[in-house]
N, C-alpha and C positions, 0 to 999 in steps of 0.2 A: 504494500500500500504506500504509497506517494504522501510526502510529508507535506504539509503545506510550504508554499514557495519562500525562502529565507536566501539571504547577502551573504555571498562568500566573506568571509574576512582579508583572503590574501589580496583581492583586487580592490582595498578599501584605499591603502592609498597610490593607487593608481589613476585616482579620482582626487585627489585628496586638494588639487589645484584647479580645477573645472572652469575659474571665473571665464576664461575664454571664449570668448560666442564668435560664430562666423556668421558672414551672410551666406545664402545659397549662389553661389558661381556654377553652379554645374549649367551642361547645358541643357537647352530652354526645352528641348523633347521629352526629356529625364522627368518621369513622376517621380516626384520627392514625398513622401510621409514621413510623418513623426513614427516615434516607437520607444518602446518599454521590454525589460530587459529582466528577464526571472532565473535566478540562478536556485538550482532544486537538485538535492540530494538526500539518500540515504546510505550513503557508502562512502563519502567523503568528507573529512572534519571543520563542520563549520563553528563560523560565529556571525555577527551579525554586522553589517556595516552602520557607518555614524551616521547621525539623524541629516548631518546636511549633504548626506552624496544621496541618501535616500530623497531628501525635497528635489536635489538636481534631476535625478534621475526621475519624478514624478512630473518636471518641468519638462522633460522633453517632448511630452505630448501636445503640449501647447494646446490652441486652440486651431488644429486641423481637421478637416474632414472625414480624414481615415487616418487611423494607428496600425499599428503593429505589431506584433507580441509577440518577443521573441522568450522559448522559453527555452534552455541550458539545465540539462538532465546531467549531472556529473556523476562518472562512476570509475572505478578503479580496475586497475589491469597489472598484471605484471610481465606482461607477454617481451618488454624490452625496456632497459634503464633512462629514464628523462624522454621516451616519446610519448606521441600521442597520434588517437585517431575520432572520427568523428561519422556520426550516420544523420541523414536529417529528415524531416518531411514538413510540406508545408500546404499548408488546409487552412479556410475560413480564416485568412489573415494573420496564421498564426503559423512562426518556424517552432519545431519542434526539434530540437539539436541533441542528439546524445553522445555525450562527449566521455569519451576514455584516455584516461593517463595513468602512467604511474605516478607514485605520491612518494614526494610533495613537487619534484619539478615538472611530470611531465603535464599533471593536470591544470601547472598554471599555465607554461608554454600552450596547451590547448586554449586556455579560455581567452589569451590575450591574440591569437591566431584568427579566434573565431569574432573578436573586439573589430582586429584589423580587416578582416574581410567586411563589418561594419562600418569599415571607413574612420573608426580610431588610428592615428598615429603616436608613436612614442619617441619623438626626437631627443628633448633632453630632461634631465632629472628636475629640471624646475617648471618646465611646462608641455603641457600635451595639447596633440589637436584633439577636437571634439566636434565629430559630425553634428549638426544641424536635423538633418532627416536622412532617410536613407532611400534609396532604387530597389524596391522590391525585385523586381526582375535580376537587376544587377546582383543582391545577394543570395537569389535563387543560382544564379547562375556560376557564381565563384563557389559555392558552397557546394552542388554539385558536380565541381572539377575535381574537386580532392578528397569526396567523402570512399571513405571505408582505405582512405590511403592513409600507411604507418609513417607516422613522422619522427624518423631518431636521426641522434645527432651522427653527425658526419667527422668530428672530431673529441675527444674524452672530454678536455678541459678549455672552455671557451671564455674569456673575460675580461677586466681592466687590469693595469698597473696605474694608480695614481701616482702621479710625481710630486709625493707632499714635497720634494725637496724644493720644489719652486711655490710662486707665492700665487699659484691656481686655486678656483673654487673650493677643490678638495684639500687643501690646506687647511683651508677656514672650516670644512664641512666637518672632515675625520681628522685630523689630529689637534687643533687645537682648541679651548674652550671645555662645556660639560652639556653644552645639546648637541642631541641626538637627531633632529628634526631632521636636517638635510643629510645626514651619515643615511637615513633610513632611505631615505627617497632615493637615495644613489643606489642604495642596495635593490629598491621594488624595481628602478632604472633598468638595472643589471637582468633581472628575472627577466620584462618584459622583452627584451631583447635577445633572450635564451642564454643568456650566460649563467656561467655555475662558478664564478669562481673570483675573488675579489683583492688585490692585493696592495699595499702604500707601503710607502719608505717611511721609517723608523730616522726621527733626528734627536741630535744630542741633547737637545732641551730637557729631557728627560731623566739627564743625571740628578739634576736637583730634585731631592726628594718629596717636595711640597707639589712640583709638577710631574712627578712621577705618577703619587698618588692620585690626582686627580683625572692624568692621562690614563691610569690602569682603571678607574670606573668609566669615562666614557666606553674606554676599550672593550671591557666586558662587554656593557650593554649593545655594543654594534657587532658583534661575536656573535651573542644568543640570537639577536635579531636574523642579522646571517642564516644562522644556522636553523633557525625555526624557518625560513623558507626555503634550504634547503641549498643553500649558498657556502662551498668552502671562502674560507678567510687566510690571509698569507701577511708574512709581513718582512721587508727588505731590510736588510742591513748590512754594512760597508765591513769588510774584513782588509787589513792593514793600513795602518793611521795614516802610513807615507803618502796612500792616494787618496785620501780623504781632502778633496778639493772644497767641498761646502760642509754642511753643518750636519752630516750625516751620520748616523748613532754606530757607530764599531763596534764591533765585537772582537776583542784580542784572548779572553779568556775566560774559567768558567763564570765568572761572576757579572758577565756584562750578560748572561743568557738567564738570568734569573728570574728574568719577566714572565720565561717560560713555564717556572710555574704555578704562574700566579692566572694566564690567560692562555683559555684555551684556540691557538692558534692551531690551522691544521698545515701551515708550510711555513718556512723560513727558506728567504730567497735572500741568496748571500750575492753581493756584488765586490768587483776587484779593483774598482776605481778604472779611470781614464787618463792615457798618456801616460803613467807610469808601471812600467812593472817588475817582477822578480825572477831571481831566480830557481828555475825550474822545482827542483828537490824542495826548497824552501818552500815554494809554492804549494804544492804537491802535501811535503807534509802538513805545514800549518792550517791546510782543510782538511784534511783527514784528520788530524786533531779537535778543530772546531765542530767537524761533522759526529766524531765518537762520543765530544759531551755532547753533543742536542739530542744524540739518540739514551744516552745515557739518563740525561735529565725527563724528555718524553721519549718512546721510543716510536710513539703513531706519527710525530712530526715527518712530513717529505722535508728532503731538504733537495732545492735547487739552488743553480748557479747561474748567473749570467754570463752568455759570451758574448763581452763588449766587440766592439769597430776599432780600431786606428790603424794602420797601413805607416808603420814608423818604422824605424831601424830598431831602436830600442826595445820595441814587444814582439821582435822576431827572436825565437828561442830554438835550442836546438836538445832533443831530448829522445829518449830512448829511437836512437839513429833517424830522428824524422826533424823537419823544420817547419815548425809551424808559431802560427800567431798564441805570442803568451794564453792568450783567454783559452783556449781553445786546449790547454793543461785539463779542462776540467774534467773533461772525457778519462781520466786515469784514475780518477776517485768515483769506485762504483756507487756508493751511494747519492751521489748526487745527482739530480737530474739533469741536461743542459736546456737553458731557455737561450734560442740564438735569438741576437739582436741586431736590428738595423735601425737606423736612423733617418729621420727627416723621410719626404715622401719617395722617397727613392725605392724599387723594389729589387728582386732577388736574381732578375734576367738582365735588366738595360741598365746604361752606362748610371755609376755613382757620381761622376761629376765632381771629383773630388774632395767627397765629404771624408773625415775624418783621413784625408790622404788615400782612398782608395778609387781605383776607375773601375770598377763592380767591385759587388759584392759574392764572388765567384767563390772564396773559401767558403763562407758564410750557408749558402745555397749547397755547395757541394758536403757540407759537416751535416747538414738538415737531411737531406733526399739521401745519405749513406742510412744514418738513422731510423728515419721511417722505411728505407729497404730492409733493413734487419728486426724492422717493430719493435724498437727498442725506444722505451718511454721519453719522447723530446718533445719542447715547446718551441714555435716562433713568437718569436716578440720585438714588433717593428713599433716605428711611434705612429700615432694622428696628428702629431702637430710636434714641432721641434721650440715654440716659444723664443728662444731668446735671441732677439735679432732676424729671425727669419722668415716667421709666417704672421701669425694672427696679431704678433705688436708691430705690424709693420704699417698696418693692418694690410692683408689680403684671406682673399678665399681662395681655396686650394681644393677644388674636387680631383685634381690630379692627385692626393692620397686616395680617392674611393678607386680610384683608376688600381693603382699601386697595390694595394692592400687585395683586391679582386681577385690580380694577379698572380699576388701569391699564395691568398689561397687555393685560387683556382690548380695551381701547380703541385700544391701538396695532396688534393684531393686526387688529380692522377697517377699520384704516386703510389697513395695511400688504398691498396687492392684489397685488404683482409680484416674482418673487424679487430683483431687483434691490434692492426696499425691504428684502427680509426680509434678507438680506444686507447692507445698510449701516445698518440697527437695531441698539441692544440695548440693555441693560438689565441696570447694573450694579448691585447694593444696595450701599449704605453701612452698614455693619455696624459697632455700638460694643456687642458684647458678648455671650454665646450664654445664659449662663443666665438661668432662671424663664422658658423656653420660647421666649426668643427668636430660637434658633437655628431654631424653625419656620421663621419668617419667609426667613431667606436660605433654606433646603431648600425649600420648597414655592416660593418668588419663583424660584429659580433652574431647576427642574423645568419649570416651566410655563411660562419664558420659552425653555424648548427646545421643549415641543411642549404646548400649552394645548386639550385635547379634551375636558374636564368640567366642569361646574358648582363652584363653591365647595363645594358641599355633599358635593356626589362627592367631588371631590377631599382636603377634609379627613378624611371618610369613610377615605377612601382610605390616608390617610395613618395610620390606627390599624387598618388592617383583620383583619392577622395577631393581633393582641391578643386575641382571643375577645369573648365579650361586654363584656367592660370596655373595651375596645378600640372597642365598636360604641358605646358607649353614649357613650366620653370624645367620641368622633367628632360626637355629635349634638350635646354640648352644647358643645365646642367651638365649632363653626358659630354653634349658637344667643346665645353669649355676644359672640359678635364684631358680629350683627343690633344686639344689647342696647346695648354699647357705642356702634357706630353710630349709633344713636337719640339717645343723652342725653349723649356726650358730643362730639360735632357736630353733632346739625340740634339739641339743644338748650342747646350750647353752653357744657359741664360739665366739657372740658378741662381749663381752669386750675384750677378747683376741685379735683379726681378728681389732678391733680399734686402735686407738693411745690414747696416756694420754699426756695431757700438764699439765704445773703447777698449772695452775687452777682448771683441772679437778682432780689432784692428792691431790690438796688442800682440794676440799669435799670428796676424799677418806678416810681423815684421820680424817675431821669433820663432816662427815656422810651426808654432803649434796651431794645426788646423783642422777647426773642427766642422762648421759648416763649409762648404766651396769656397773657394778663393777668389777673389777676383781685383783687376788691377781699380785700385781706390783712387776718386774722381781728382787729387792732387798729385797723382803719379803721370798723369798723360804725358805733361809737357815735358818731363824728366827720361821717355822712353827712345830708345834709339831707331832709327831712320825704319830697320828693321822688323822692330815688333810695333814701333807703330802703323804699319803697312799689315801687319798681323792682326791686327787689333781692330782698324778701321773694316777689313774683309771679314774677319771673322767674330768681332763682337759687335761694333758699331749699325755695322748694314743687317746684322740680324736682329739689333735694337728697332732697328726702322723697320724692318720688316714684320716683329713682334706690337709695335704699338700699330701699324697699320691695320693689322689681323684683329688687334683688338679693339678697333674701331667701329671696324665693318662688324664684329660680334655686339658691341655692345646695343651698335644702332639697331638692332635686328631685336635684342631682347627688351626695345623700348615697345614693342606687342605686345607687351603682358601691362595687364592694365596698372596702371601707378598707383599706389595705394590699396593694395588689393584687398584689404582688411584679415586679411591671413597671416598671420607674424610670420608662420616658416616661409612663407612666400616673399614677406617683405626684407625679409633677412637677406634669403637669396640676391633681390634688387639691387639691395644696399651692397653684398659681396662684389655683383657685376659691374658696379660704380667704381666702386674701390679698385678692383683691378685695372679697369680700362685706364682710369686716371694715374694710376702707380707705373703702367706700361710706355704714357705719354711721359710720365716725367721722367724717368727713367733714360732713357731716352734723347732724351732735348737736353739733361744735367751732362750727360756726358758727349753729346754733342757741342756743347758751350764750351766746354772745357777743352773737345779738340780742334774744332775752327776756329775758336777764340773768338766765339761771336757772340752777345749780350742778346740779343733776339732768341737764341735758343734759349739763357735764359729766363728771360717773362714767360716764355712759354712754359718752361718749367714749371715755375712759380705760379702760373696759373691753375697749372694742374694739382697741384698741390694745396690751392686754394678749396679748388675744388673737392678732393679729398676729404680737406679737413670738414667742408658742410657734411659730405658722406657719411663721417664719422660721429659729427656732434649729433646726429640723426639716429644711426645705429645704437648708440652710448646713452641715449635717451630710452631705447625699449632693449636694453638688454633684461636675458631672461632670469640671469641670478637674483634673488631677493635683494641682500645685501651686496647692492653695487660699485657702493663708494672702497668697498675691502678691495676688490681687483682694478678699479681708476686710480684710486689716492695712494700717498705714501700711507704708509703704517707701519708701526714695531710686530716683527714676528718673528721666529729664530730662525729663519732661511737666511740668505749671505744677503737677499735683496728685500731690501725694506719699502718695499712696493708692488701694487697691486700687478699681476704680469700685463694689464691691459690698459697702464700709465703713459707707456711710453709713445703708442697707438695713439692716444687718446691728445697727445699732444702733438703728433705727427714729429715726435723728436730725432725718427731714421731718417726723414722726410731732411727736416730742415741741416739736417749735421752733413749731408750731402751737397744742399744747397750752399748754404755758408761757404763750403770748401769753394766751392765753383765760383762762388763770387770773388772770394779771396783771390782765388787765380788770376779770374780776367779783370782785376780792378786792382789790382796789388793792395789789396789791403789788410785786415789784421783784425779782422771780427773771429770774437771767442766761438772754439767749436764747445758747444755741446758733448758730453760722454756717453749722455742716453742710458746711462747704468746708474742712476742716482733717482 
């Protein structure tokens, strides 16, 4: 006998930000109705949802014609770990959905499946879209595309790395303070997206015993939460001081792992610093040392390793008869798992363009695909955004990471033949920040590393489908703008250019420690020889002009979509397609001035940079984080940078430190550069 109709508790806050209303854009053919939404079991552990997603959810009926009623039969299965499937029928106005998952992930992965076939989106952890009404016909139709089809994951372990070490959202969310509110929402985040698995860097602030303790109870309480929906939890930390470049919490010995047993973590992900490394033995042993207390202290703990990037002299080692990149030691300590890593949007096939001194990442690619040929338990771990200096404080929008990240997993899934491989796979993102759309990147990386059955194009498609036409149109050129990218700023090698330089990063220009691309800085032109400025001119210069040309013709094209579309994700995108077009003009005309020595490419600059900055003050007005002033403004936090990561954006400080140089050039004068790191 059927219970009376009752609210899941797991999708409470799922809802739990709703204020969002759209208008109806679909188009004009499409019957749209309201609808209501009944979630009904007896086989699955409920409780009840809060009185105001229930008012929301009662509002949806509005005052229509015709409703809807959709009702969600939940029942359990063990037939496969974290899938799910679904049978339906639909009569007298009413879907009847019987949904099957295992418990506790597969049954949410189902319900938030059958949300998005609704036309719910989960872009980021502070706000979701919310259909309006829906296309009876339309969810007749997607519903009976995939019913009685098993949906499991395609990889074991799917999910975030947040980069507490920088001064991103998740800085402020999970590690520091004693609310919980946004830890949690990251966490429902993660589920909605199919991910199982959750991990942040551990910083030193936590020696002090007064912030220790208050860091060990938020920690707990985001643990339990985790783990009642069914989410492992991990947590990174720095092993040898010497590379301990920021404020990164170390681990030298047994009493820095004490934490361990105080919080139930289910990984410790050890990292080996950047630019510096050791020797071999020492290497070798002092994680087999570290690795035998963690197992000592818990023995259920994983313990993982990262294998960083750099392509230096220095972390080229030579050790039991092979030469390979320091990191890459870690493969000799059987208990550890390897997470390989890559950086910025770069993938595992085409050129690196010099980030961290490498032109691929072909060790990297070749260590992974050895791996999952032997099903031997290994993680990929690439970023969505590289933050300092390069992407979103520049500000740009970057769909060339959905591109990137596609790629590779697309690559691992052909590798990966036998559930054994699918099962000791995955594929964590390193996430340094969600706004000017980078929150695609982990939502669409983490989706598809659960079950990957559509093209790029689909799938981005996909991801704006509820939106009406503006929704179909962002879709297109989304895709198209990420090809564009791809083009000119890797096989033509436009990176460093299309970035920004602060002092920092200008500082390993000139001491050869290089971590994003390189590239010759706007007071270097007139100082180059007859030689490489004929190099420079053919092969950076004319492909700057041919790059802001491209993006001219793109952007005019995406002024179709209507202005204002009253859709934030939509408006988002807008605001991204500005910001680039303008960032590709200036770009461009700054170092055009610099080599003709002609003051007219500068205004043009300068205008475009104008122009920007409107972009920006626009953007920076509806971003999605609650507390916005934390990622604009300076603030005391224990990261090395006492500023929000979306300061430097926000003042356009890449922008003008470019600028100034170029003036300085062609005017000989002696205006202060900017460091952009303050």
């Amino acid at each position: 006998m059927r219970i009376k109709p009752v609210y899941l508790f797991i999708i409470s806050a799922m809802l739990m930000n709703c204020s969002m209303r759209t208008e109806d854009y679909t188009a004009a053919e499409r019957r749209m109705v309201g609808f209501d939404i009944r979630f009904i079991s007896d086989s699955v552990e409920i409780s009840g949802l809060s009185d105001d997603i229930k008012k929301y959810i009662r509002e949806l009926k509005k005052e229509r014609d015709e409703n809807i009623i959709i009702n969600i039969n939940l029942g359990r299965t063990d037939k496969c770990a974290e899938c799910y499937y679904y049978k339906f029928r639909f009569r007298n106005n009413t879907f009847d959905i019987d949904l099957y998952g295992d418990y506790p992930l597969g049954i949410q992965y189902g319900i938030y499946a059958v949300l998005e076939m609704l036309g719910y989106r989960f872009f980021s952890p502070y706000r979701e879209y919310i259909p309006d009404g829906i296309d009876p016909a339309e969810l007749n139709m997607l519903l009976d595309k995939d019913k009685d089809v098993i949906f499991r994951p395609s990889m074991g372990t799917r999910g975030l790395h947040l980069h507490t070490l920088h001064p991103t959202e998740a800085l402020y969310d999970v590690w520091l303070g004693s609310d919980t509110e946004n830890a949690f929402r990251i966490i429902d985040w993660l589920v909605k997206i199919r991910g199982n698995y959750i991990q942040y860097v551990a910083l030193k602030d936590i020696l002090n015993s007064e912030r220790y303790a208050e860091w060990r109870k938020k920690t707990k309480a985001i643990i339990d939460y985790a783990h009642k929906r069914g989410v492992k939890t991990g947590l990174n930390c720095l092993v040898f001081a010497a590379s301990s470049l920021q404020n990164g919490y170390v681990i030298e010995k047994e009493e820095d792992l004490a934490f361990l047993k105080e919080l139930d973590f289910d990984v410790l992900n050890l990292s080996f610093g950047e630019f510096v490394g050791n020797e071999p033995s020492r290497f070798i042993s002092e994680i087999q040392f570290i690795a035998d207390e963690i197992k000592g202290i818990k023995p259920s703990v994983e313990i993982t390793g990262t294998i960083h990037v750099g392509n230096f002299d220095n972390l080229w080692v030579t050790y039991n008869n092979e030469t390979i990149l320091y990191y890459f030691l870690v493969k000799y300590i059987e208990e550890v798992v390897p997470f390989v890593h890559t950086v910025m949007y770069f993938n595992l096939t085409e050129p690196a363009v010099g980030a961290y001194n490498h032109k691929t990442f072909r060790e990297h690619r070749e260590f992974l695909l050895d791996y999952l040929k032997r099903e031997k338990k290994v993680v990929y771990f690439p970023e969505s955004a590289y933050w300092i200096a390069f992407d979103n404080s520049v500000p740009l929008y970057l769909p060339l990471y959905l591109r990137s990240r596609y790629l590779d997993i697309e690559l691992m899934n052909k590798e990966c033949k036998s559930d054994l491989c699918r099962n000791n796979s995955g594929h964590i993102v390193f996430t340094s920040g969600w706004e000017w759309g980078y929150h695609q990147t982990d939502y669409l990386s983490t989706r598809i590393s659960y079950n990957l059955n559509r093209s790029l194009k689909e799938e981005i498609a996909e991801m704006f489908r509820p939106m009406g036409e503006n929704g179909y149109l962002t879709g297109q050129f989304v895709y198209e703008l990420s090809e564009i990218q791809a083009e000119f700023l890797i096989n033509r090698r436009l990176a460093p250019y299309y970035a920004g330089v602060d002092a920092w990063v200008e500082l390993g220009h000139k001491s050869g420690i290089i971590g994003q691309p390189d590239r010759i800085m706007v007071d270097e032109i007139s100082s180059l020889s007859e030689e490489r400025r004929e190099f420079f001119r053919k092969n950076i210069l004319e492909n700057l002009r041919l790059f802001s040309h491209k993006m001219e013709e793109f952007y005019k094209k995406t002024l179709t979509i209507r202005n204002e579309s009253k859709i934030e994700f939509v408006d988002e995108v807008i605001d991204g397609f500005a910001a680039d077009y303008y960032r590709s003009i200036f770009v461009y005309n700054v170092y055009a001035a610099v080599f003709y020595n002609d003051a007219e490419y500068l205004k043009s600059a300068e205008e475009a940079m104008n122009k920007a900055g409107e972009i920006v003050s626009k953007r920076h007005s509806r971003l999605y984080y609650p507390e916005k002033d934390l990622i604009l403004l300076s603030n005391e936090n224990p990261t090395i940078y006492k500023f929000g990561y979306l300061k430097q954006s926000d003042g356009l400080c890449l922008y003008l430190r470019d600028l100034l140089k170029a003036k300085n050039v062609i005017t000989g004068g002696k205006e202060y550069i900017p460091s952009c790191i303050e």
